[in-house]
N, C-alpha and C positions, 0 to 999 in steps of 0.2 A: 918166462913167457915171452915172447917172440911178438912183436907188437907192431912188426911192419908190414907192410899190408902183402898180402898173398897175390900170388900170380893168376890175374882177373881169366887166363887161360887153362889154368889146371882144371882136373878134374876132380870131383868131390871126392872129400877123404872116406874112403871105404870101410873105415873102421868105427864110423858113425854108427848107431841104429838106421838104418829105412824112415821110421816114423819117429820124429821127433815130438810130437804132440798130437792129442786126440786120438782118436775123432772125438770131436765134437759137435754136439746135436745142435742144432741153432732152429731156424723157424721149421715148423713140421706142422702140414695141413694133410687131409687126405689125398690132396691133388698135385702136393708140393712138398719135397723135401732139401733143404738145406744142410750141410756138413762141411765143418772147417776142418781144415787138417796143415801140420806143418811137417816138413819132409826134407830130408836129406837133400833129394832130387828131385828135378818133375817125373809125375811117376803118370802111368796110365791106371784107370779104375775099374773095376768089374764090382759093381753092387748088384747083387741077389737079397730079394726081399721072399719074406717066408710069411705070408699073414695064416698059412691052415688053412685054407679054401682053393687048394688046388689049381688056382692060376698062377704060372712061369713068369716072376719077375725079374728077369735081367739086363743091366743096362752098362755099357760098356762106353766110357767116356774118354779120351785124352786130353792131355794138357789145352787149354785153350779152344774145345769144344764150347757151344754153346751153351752146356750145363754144367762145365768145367772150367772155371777160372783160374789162370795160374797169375802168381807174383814171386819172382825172384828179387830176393834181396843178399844173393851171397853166394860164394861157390856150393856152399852146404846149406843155406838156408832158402827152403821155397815154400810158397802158401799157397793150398787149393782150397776152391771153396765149390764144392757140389751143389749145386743151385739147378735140383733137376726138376721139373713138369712129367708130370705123372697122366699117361694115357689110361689108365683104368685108377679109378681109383681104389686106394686102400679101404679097408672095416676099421673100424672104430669100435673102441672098450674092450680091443683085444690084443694080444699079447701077438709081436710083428719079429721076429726073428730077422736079423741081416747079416750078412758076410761081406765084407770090405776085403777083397784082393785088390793088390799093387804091384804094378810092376816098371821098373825104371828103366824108361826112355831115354839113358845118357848108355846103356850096354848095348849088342845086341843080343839076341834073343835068354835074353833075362828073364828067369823063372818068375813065376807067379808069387806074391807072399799074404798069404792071409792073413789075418789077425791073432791066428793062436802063433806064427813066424816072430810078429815083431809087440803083440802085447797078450802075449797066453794068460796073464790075469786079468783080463779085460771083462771078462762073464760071470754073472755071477753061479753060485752053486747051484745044480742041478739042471743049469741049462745048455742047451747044445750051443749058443751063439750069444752076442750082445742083443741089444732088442728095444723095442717102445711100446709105449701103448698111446694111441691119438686117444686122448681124451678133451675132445672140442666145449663140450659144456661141463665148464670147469664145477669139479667135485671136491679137489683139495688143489691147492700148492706152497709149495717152499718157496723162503724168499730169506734175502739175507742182505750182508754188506760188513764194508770194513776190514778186512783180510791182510793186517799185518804181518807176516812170515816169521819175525822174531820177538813174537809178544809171546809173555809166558802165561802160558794157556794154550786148550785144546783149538779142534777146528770143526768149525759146522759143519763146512761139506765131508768131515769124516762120519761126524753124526750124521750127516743126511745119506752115505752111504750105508750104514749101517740100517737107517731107517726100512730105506729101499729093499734090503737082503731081506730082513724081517717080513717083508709085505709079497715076496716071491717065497720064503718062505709056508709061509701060513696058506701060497697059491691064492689066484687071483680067480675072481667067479667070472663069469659071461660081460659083467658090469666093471671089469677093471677093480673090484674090490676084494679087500682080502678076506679068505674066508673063515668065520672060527674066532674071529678076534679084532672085539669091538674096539679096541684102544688103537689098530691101527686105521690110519686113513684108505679111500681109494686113491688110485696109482696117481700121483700130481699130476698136473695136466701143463705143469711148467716148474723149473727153477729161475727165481730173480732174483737175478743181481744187482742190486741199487746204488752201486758207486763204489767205490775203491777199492775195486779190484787187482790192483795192485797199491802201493804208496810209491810213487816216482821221485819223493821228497824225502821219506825216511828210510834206506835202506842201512839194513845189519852192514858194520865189515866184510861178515863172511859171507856174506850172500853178492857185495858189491866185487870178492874175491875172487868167487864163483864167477858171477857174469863176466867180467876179465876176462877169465881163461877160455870161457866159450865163444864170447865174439872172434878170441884168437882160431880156436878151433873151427867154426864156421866160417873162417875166411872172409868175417863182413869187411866192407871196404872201410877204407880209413877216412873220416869225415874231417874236412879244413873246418877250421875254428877261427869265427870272426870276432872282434871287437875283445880279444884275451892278449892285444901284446904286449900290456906290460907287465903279464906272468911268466912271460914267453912262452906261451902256448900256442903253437904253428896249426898243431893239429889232435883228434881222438889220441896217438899216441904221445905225444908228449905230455898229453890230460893223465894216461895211464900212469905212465912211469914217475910223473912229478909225486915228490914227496909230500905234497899239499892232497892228493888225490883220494886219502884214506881220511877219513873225522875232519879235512880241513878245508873243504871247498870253495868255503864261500871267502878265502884268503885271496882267490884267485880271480876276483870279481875286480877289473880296473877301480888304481882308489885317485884319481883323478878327481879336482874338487868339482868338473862337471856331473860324473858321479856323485856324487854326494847323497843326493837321493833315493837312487836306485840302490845302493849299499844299504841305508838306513832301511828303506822298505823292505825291499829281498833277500838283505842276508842275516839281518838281525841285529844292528845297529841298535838306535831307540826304538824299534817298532819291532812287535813279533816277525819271524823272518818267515818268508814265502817260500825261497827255494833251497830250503830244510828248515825240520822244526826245529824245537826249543832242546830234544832229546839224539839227535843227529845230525852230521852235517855230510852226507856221503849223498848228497841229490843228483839224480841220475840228469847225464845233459846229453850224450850226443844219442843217433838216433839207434846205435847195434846195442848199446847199455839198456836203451829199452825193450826192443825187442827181445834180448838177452834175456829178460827179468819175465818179461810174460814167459817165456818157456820154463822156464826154470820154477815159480811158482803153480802149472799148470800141469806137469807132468814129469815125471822121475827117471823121465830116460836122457834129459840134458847133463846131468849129477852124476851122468856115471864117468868115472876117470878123473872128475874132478879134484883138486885137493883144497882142506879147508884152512890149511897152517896158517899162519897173521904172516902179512908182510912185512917186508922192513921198514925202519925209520917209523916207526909206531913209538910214540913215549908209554912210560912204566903203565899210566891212568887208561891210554887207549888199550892196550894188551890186554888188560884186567877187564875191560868192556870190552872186546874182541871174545874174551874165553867165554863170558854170562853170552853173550851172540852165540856164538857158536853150536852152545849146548842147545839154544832153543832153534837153532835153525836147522840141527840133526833129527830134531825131534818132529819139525815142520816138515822135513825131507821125509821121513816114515809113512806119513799119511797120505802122500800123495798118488800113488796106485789106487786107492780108495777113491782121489779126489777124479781122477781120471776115467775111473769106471762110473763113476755119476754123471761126467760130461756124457760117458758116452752112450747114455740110457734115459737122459731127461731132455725135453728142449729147453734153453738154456739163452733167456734172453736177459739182455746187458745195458746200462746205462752209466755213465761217467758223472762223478759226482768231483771235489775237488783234488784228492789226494792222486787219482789217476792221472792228472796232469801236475799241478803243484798246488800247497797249499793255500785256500783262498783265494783260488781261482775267479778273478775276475769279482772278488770279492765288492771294487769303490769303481768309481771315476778315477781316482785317482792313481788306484793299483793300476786299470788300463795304462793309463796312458804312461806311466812309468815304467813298466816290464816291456808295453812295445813298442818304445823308444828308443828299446836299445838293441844291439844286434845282435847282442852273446842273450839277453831275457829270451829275445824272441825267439832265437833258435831252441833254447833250450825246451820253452813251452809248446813251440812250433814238432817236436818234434815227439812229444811225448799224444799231443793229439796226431799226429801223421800215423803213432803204431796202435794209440785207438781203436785208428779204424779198419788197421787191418786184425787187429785182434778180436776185436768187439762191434764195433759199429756192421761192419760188412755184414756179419750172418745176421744181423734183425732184421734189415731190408737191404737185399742187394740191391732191388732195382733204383733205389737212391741216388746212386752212385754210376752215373752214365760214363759211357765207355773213354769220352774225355778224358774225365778225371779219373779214372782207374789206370789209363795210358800216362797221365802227367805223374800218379802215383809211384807206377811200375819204374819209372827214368829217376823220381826220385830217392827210389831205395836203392838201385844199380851206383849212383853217383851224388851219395848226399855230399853237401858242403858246397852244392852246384849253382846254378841261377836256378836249372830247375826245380831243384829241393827250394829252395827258397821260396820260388812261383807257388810251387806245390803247399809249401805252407801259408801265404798268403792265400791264395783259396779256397784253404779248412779254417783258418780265421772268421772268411767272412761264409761260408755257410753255414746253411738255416734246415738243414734236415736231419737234423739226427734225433727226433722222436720217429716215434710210430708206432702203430697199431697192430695188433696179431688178432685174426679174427675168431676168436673164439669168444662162447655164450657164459657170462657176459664179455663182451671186448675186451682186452689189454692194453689199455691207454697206458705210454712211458714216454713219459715228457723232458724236455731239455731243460735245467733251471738253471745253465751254465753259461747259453752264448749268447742266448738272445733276453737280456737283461736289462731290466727298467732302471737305466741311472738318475743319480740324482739330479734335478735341478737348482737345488738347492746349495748345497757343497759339495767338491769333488770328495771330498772321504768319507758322508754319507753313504750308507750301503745301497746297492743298488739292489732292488726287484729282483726278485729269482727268476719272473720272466716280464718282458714288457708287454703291452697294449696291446700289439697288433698278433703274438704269440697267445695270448690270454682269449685273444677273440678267439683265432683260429681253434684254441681248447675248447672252447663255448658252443661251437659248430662242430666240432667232431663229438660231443657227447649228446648232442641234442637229436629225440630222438628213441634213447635207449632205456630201456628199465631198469639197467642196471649197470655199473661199470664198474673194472680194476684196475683204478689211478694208480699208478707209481712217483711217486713224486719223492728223489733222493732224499731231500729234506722232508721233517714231518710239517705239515699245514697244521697240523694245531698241537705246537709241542708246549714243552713247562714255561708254564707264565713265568715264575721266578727267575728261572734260566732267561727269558724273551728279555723281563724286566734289567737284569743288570746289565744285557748286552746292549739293552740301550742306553742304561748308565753310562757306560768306556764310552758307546759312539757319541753322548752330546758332549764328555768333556774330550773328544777327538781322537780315541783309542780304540777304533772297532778291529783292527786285525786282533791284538790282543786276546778278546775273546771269541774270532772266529763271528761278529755279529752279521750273520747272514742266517736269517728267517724270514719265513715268508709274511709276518705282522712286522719288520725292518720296516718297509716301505711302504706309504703310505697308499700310494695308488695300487701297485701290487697286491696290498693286502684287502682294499676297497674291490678290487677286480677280481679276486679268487673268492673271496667271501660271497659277491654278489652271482657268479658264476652257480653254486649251490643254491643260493635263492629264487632262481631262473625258474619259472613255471615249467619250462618243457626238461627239470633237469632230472636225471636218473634217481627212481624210488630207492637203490638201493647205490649207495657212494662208496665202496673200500675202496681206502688211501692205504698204500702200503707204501712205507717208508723202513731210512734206515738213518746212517750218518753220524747219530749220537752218540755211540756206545753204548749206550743201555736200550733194553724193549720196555714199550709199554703199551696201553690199549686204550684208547677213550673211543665213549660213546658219543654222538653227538648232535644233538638238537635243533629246529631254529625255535627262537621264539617268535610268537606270534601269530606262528602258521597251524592252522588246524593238522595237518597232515603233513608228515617228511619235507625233504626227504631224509631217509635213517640213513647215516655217515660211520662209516667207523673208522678211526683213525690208528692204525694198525704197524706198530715199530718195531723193528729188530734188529739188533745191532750190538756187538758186530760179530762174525762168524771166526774171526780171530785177533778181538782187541777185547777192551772192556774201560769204564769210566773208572777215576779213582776211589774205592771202593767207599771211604770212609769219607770224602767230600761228596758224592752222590748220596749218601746217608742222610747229610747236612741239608741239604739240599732238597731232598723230599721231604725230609721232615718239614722245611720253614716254609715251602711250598704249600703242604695241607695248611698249615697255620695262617700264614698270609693271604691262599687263595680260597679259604673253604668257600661254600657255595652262596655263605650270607654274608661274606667278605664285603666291604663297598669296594675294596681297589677290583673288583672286576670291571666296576664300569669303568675305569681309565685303562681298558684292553680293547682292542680294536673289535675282539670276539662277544662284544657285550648283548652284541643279538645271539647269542647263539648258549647252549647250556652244554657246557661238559662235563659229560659222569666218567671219571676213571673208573678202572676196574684192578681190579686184586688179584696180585699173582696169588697164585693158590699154594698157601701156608706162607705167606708173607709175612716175616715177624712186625709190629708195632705200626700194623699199619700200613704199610711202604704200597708204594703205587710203581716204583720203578724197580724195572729187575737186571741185574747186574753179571756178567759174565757171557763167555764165548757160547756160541750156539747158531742154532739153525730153527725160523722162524718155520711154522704147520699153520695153516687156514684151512677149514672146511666151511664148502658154501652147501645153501640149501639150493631146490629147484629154483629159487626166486632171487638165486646171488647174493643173500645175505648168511654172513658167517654164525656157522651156526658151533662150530666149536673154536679156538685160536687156543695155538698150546705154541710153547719155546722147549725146542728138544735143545738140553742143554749138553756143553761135551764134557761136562763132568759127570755122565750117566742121567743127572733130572729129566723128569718130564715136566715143566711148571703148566698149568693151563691159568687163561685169562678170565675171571669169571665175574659176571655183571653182578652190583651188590641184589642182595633180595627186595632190600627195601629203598628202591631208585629216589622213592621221591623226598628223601632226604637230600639228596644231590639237589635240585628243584630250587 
């Protein structure tokens, strides 16, 4: 592999596909449509929209148009993001046909290429084109999280393509529903994604072999590397070719006894390590490995030419975890044409949870101020939130993102390892917008529980607040008001007591990365301010929380006490779409859970939830009990006219359908 940096003057290798990734749907309103794409070249756009009603939608954009965003990060690598304003508006609860032609502005007069050109499995059967349906008051949707690529097991968003074929299948009525067959839902009105959408901290060999060869191929620039010299690492390439670069990264981290901390924190010293876990050490650091990694888990046209053989200088123990990689990330490579035709057919909004930047993110006070202290942390975290936002953040709310900082962005992908990369990451640090709302009935509240965080005052390695005070209000004010809402909140707000209980055990005797102790009952004020936030007279009759994070789903109902009336809460998990909890300690685990926490328990009242009554509910055929359900999948909501769920089912990728179902006789729970 060829690891030195391409001539910033050539022109992009031809033997690329056109479309590297996508399309993908991101916000979609009747009067607005959003579409990311990533691409060889900057390409120009011709979208034709098909709603059946006989009016001529088409719109012709180029690069750097007002409804055409471009970003180059490479001689091959460029990202548009279709962010059009619609003069007539679209219909609603019907099926919207569109044709995406492209054509590259680096030739001239360069043929058009549509979509059956550069992704002919893009549609599903029986249709002449990809498609949506605007479903604004929300009837069903998907939702998931957790998307490891070499975990062995299936992948949700192949179940949730699969889901989708079955519901065009069966044909859709007038109402977006399918007809004939009551087990399936109407058309989602979104897929969510609740955090770790990729793992930037645990990647396979072979996947970390893979993005290698593509940064080479993409011709990303070669990023300088601060604060690594006594690895001698100068730069991206010398990170490559070093024999440390495969299972052994964190070798590479200065061991200077000023160091001393940041080693024990981040790499796994005495404390669980942050930048890879306990099962990996191949964490991704400069800014083309990440990029590299969103493509390549996103879409199967980066994979091609690829090779997956183990590298050199690999000991007998790595080879042998290189082959078990390998197999499951052949396997993860299969499903992805699947995973692409969902992009390209749901809107598809996104939130970062820890693993998309590194683990235990911003976890204490203490992690702060350790990781950005130093200039190899910060780059590395600095850089895995810089391809965030161009992978995910962007298309939920572009207009977030003013044309400063998309210009400070643009200079930092051209010339990272610059002053301006650096600038550029200092000012994703300190911004505060990366929730927001999508206006659908009821709303899409997705909140931040990553950067604006209630630290402790107490001890720096006390956990800090998932969100602080002045974040907390601003929730308070955007849901007041409403009848109904769908919270997303990464973490779940009312997860297992027993799980809460021992994470607070590790944090008083001073071990909370250990067990990952970040909930939202951690912290005192935090869990006072979200608690009270529900208790709010003017707060939504109808609360879905949808969450992920834990590897396991589950479902609680949820009460206040005291109050004659609501509001009715459901606290709604699923997790993960390609991980799972350890099956036989999750076991343990529930079971001591019922035991410890049943409803006439006294240890509820030493839980900060003590006002509040939660009923779990039973996955359906649950052996002995169990309240938690375990394995890869893709989460099903259906809401009534009033936003409350009136079915929750886990399509699981082993073929189940589990449904969540409240017990008959509640006031046992009581």
């Amino acid at each position: 592999m060829n690891t030195t940096q391409a001539d910033p003057a050539g022109a992009a290798d031809a033997r690329l596909p056109f479309v590297l990734a996508g399309p993908i749907l991101r916000r979609l309103t009747p009067d607005r449509l959003t579409i990311w794409l990533a691409l060889r070249t900057p390409a120009r756009v011709r979208l034709q929209l098909d709603a059946g009603d006989g009016i001529a939608r088409i719109h012709d954009l180029s690069p750097d148009d007002a409804g055409c965003v471009h970003l180059s990060a490479g001689e091959s690598l460029h990202y548009q993001l279709i962010d059009l304003s619609l003069d007539i508006a679209l219909p609603t609860e019907r099926w919207i046909g569109y044709t995406l032609e492209l054509q590259d502005t680096t030739l001239q007069d360069a043929p058009w290429l549509g979509w059956q050109d550069w992704a002919p499995d893009l549609c599903y059967p029986g249709r002449a084109s990809p498609g949506f349906v605007l479903m604004p008051h929300v009837r069903s949707l998907l939702h998931g999280s957790c998307r490891k690529p070499h975990h062995h097991g299936g992948d949700g968003l192949v179940t949730a393509d699969q889901l989708l074929a079955r519901c065009l299948q069966a044909g859709l009525s007038s109402e977006g529903t399918p007809r004939d067959e009551a087990s399936l839902p109407a058309w989602p009105s979104a897929l969510i994604l609740s955090g770790d959408q990729i793992y930037a901290d645990d990647v396979a060999g072979p996947m970390l072999r893979a993005i290698h060869q593509l940064v080479d191929t993409l011709g990303l620039p070669i990023e300088p590397l601060a604060g690594t010299e006594d690895a001698g690492l100068t730069d991206a390439a010398a990170l490559y070719a070093h024999p440390a670069s495969y299972y052994r990264r964190e070798t590479l981290l200065p061991h200077s006894r000023h160091n001393r901390a940041l080693i024990e924190i981040l790499f796994g010293g005495v404390e669980k390590p942050v930048f890879t876990t306990a099962s990996a050490h191949n964490h991704l650091i400069t800014l083309a490995e990440v990029l590299a990694m969103y493509l390549l888990v996103w879409s199967p046209v980066p994979w091609q030419g690829l090779s997956l053989d183990a590298p050199e200088n690999l000991s007998e123990k790595e080879r042998d975890l290189y082959a078990d990689e390998r197999r499951q990330i052949e396997g993860f490579i299969s499903g992805l044409p699947a995973v692409r035709r969902v992009f390209a057919h749901l809107p598809v909004a996104m939130i970062f949870d820890d693993h998309d930047i590194t683990d235990d993110w911003n976890l204490s006070r203490e992690w702060e101020e350790t990781a950005y202290s130093h200039d190899f942390s910060r780059r590395i975290i600095g850089n895995a939130l810089l391809a965030y936002l161009v992978n995910q953040g962007w298309g939920n709310r572009p207009e977030a993102f003013d044309a400063v900082l998309m210009a400070q962005l643009g200079t930092a992908l051209s010339t990272p390892g610059s002053q301006a990369h650096d600038d550029c990451i200092a000012r994703l640090q300190a911004f505060d917008e990366w929730q927001y709302e999508w206006p659908t009935t009821p709303p899409l509240v997705v909140i931040d529980t990553r950067t604006r965080r209630w630290r402790s005052e107490l001890a720096a390695r006390q956990p800090s607040g998932l969100m602080d005070w002045e974040a907390l209000t601003d929730l308070q004010h955007t849901l007041r008001g409403h009848d109904a809402v769908l919270l997303v909140s990464p973490a779940p707000i009312f997860g297992v007591k027993l799980i809460e209980s021992i994470q607070r055990a590790f944090t008083w005797f001073g071990h909370p990365l250990m067990v990952d102790a970040e909930n939202w009952m951690a912290h005192r004020g935090a869990a006072h301010a979200i608690l009270n936030i529900f208790r709010h007279r003017r707060t939504p009759k109808n609360f879905v929380v949808l969450s992920g994070d834990v590897h396991y789903s589950f479902v609680y109902d949820v009460e206040l006490r005291g109050r004659i009336r609501g509001p009715d809460i459901w606290q709604i998990c699923s997790s993960g779409l390609r991980n799972e909890f350890p099956p036989r300690l999750l076991a343990v685990l529930d079971r001591l859970n019922r035991w410890l926490y049943s409803p006439r328990s006294p240890l509820n009242w030493f839980t900060r939830r003590r006002s509040m009554r939660v009923i779990p509910r039973k996955p359906q055929d649950a052996a002995s009990g169990r309240r938690l359900l375990n394995g890869s999948g893709i989460g099903l909501v259906e809401l009534d006219p009033t936003g409350a769920p009136w079915r929750i089912r886990e399509w699981l990728a082993n073929g189940r359908t589990v449904s969540f179902e409240r017990e008959e006789d509640a006031s046992r729970w009581h």
